[in-house]
C-alpha positions as a Markdown table, in Angstrom:
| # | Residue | x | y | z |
|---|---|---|---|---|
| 1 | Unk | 12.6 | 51.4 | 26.5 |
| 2 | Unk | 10.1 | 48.8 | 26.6 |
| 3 | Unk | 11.1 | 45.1 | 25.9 |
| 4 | Unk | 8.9 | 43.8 | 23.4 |
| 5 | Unk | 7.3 | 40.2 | 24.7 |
| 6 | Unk | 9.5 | 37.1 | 23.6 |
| 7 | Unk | 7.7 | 35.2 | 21.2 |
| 8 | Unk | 5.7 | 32.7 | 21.9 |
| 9 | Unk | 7.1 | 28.8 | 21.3 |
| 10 | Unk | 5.5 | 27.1 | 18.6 |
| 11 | Unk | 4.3 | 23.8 | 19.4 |
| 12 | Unk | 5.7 | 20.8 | 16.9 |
| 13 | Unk | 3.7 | 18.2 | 17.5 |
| 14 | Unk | 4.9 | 15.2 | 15.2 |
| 15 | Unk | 2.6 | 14.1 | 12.4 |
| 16 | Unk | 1.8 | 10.3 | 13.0 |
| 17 | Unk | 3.1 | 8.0 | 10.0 |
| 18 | Unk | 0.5 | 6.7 | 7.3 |
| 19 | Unk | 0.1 | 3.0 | 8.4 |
| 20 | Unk | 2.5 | 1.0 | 6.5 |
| 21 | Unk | 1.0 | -2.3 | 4.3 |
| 22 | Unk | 1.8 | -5.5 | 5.5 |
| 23 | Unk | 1.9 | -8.8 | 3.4 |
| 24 | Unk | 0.3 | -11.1 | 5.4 |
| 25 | Unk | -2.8 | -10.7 | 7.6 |
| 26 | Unk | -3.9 | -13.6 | 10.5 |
| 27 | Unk | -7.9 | -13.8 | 11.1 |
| 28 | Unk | -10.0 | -14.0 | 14.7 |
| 29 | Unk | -12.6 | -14.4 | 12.4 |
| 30 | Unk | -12.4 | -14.9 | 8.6 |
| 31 | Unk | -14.1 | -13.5 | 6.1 |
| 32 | Unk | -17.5 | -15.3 | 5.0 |
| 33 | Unk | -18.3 | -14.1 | 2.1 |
| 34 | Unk | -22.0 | -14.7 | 0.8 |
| 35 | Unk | -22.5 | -15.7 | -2.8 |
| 36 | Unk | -25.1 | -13.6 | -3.9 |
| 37 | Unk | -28.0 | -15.9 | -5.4 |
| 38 | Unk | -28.3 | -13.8 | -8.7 |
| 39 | Unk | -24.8 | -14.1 | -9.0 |
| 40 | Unk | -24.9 | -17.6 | -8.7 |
| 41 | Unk | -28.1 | -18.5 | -11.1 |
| 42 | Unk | -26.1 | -16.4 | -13.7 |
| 43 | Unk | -22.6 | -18.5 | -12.8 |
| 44 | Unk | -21.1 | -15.2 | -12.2 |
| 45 | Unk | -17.0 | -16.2 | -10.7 |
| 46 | Unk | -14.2 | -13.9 | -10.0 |
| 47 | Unk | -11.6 | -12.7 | -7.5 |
| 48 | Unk | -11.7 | -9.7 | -5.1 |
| 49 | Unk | -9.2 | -8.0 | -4.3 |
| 50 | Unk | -9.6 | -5.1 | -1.0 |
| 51 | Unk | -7.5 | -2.8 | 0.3 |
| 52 | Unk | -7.9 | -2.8 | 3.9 |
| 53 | Unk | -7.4 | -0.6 | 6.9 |
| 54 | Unk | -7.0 | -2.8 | 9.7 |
| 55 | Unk | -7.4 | -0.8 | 13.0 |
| 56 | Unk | -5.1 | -1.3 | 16.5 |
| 57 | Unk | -8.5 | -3.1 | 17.8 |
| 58 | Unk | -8.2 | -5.4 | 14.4 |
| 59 | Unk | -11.2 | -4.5 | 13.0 |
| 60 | Unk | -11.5 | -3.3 | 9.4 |
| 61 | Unk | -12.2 | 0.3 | 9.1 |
| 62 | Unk | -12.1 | 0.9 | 5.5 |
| 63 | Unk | -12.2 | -1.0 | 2.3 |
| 64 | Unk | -11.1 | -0.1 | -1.1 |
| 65 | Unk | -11.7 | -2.1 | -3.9 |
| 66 | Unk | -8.3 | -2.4 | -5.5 |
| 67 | Unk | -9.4 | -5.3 | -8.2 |
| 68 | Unk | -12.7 | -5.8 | -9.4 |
| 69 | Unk | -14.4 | -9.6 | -10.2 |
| 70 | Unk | -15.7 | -7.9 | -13.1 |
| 71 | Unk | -19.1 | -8.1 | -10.9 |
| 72 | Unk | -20.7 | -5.4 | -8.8 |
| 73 | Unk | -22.6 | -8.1 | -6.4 |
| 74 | Unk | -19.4 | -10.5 | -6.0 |
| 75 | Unk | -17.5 | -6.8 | -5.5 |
| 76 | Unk | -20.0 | -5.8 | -2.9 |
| 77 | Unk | -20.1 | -9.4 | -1.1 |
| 78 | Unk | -16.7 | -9.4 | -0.5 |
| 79 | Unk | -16.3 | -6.1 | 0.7 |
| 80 | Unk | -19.5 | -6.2 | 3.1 |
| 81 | Unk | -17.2 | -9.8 | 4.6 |
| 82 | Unk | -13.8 | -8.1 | 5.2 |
| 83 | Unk | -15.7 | -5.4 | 7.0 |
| 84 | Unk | -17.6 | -8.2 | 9.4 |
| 85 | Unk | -14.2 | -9.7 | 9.5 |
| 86 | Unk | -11.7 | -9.7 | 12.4 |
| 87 | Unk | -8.3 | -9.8 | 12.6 |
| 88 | Unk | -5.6 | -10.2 | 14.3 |
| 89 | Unk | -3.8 | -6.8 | 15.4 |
| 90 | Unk | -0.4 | -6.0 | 13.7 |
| 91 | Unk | 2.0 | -5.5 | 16.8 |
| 92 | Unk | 5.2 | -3.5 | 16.5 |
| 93 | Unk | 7.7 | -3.9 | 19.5 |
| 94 | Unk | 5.3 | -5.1 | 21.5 |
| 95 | Unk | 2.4 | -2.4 | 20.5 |
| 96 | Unk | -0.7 | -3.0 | 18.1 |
| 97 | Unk | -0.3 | -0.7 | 15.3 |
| 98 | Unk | -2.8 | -0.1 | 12.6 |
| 99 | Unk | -2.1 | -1.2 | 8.6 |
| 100 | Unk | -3.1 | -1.7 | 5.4 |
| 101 | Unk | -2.9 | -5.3 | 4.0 |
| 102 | Unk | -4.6 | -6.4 | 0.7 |
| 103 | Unk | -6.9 | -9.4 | 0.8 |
| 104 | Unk | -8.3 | -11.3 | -2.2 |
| 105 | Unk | -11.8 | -13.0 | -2.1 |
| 106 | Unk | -12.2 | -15.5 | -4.6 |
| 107 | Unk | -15.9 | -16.5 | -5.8 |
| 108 | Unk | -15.9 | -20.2 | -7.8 |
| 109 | Unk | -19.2 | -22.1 | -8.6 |
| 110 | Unk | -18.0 | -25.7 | -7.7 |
């Protein structure tokens, strides 16, 4: 009697974590956020709040608005900054990990 074939092994590769949120980010190169002119002549203030996916390189890959000014163009500013931004990668026993860390932008006429 024929042996059927043994079956073939099913590879379990391990799913990678979600990258964890971290409290406190350090900058290369800090956000410079641009105070929109309109925004300005209509004395338009507020405070940003991003969600951001820092990558191993420490570069932002993508931002979420997770608290608005109350204004699309100070919203959009300080998005368009963190993603121009640089920062310095999160390392974890020695290796640079990406994360999420939330940053807040705050727009003030002075």
């Amino acid at each position: 009697m024929p042996s059927s074939p043994a079956p073939a092994a099913v590879a379990q590769t391990a799913t990678p974590a979600p990258p964890k949120t971290v409290s406190g980010v350090e900058y290369l190169e800090a956000p410079q956020p641009v105070y929109p002119p309109l925004a300005r002549r209509a004395a338009e203030e507020g405070k940003v709040t991003l969600r951001v996916l820092v990558n191993r390189q420490g570069r932002a890959e993508q931002v979420e608005l997770r608290s608005s000014s109350g204004y699309d163009r100070l919203d959009e500013s300080a998005r368009q900054s963190v993603l121009k931004a640089r920062f310095r990668p999160h390392l974890e026993d020695g290796i640079a990990v990406a994360v999420y860390a939330l940053v807040s932008i705050n727009f003030s006429i002075q």
